[in-house]
N, C-alpha and C positions, 0 to 999 in steps of 0.2 A: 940565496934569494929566489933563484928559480923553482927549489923546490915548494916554496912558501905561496908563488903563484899557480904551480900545479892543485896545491893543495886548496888554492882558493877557488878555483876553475872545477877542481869538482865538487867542491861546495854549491857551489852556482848550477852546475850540471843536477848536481843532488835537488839541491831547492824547488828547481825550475821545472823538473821533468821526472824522475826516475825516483822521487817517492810515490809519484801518481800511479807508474808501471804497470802496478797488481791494478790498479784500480780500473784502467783502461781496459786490462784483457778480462776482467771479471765485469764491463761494463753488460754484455750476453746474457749472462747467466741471471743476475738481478732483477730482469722480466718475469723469474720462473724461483725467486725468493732461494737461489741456492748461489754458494760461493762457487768459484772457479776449480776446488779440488773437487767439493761434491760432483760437480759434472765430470771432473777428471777419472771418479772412479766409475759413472753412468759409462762413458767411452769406454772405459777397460771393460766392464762387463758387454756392453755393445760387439768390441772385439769378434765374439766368437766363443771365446775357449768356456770352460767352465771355472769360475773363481768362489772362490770362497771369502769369506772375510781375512782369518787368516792368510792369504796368498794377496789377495790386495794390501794387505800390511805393509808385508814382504816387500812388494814391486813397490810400496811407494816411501821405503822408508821408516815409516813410523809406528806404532805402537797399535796395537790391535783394537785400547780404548779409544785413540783417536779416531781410530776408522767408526769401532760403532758409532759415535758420536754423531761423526756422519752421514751414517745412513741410517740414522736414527729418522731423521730430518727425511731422506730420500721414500723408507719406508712408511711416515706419516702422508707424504705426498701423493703416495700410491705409485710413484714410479719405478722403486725396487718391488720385489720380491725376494724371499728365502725361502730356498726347497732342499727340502729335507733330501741328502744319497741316499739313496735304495736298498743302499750296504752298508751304509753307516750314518744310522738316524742322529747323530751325534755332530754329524758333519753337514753344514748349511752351505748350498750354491744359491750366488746372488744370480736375480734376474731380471730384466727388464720386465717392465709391464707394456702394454700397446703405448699407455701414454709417456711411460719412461721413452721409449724409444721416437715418439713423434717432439719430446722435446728434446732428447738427445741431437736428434737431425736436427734441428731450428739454431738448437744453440751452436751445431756445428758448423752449419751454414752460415750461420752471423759471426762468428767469430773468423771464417775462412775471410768474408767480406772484408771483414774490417784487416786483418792481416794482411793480405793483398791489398788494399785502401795504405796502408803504409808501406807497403812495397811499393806502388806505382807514384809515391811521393817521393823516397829516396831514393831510389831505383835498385834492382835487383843485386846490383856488384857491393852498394852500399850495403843493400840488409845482409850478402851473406857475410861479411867481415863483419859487423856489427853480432852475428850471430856465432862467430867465432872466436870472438873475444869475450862477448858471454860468457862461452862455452868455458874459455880459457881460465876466465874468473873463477866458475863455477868449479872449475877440477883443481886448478891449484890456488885458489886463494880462498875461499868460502870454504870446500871442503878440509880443509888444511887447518882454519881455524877453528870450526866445529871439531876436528880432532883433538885440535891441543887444551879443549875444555874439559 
């Protein structure tokens, strides 16, 4: 029976809250008509280093058509650019543009706001266990069953 109420408890948990999740931290980005990964790969290119399309793949996982996909979307905005290597016209590095990078900061400014705005609701000891049980999920139970597909 206990298990049966666990299971109903995150149902309720599920219902209530944590299908919203994505929707709350991509609440930012939606000012500026772009999802939460689209800015996730504007921040990686923001970084510093030099990225390409295929190396943003790489660091995020997924499929190279995914990526163009989205910065399909970045570079109709004018916020990416691709620049041809010097030594290998073959090879494209993404880059910000002035306004890539002015909505970069905004979005990361508003999202820092809002993250902090939930940390000084549940308090700091609360987020970081809440953030490590994520994590906890994240390594062994999510990546675990994307394996066994």
């Amino acid at each position: 029976m206990a298990e049966r109420d666990m299971l109903d408890d995150y149902i309720d948990v599920y219902l209530s809250g944590f299908k919203y999740i994505s929707e709350l931290v991509s609440v930012p980005t939606m000012t500026y008509h772009l999802s939460f990964e689209q800015f996730l790969i504007m921040r990686d290119v923001e970084s510093g280093q030099r990225l390409s399309l295929s190396e943003v793949a790489k660091h995020r996982g997924v499929t190279r058509a995914a990526i163009s996909r989205q910065l399909k979307t970045l570079l109709e905005e004018g916020y990416i650019v691709q620049t041809p290597d010097p030594k290998d016209r073959r090879r494209q590095y993404l880059d910000l543009t002035p306004q890539g990078r002015k909505v970069t900061m905004a979005i990361n400014e508003a999202i820092s706001q809002r993250f902090y705005g939930w940390v000084k609701i549940i308090g700091e000891k609360d987020t970081k266990e809440l953030l490590r049980i994520m994590r906890r999920v994240s390594e062994e139970v999510i990546q675990n069953d994307r394996a066994a597909k």
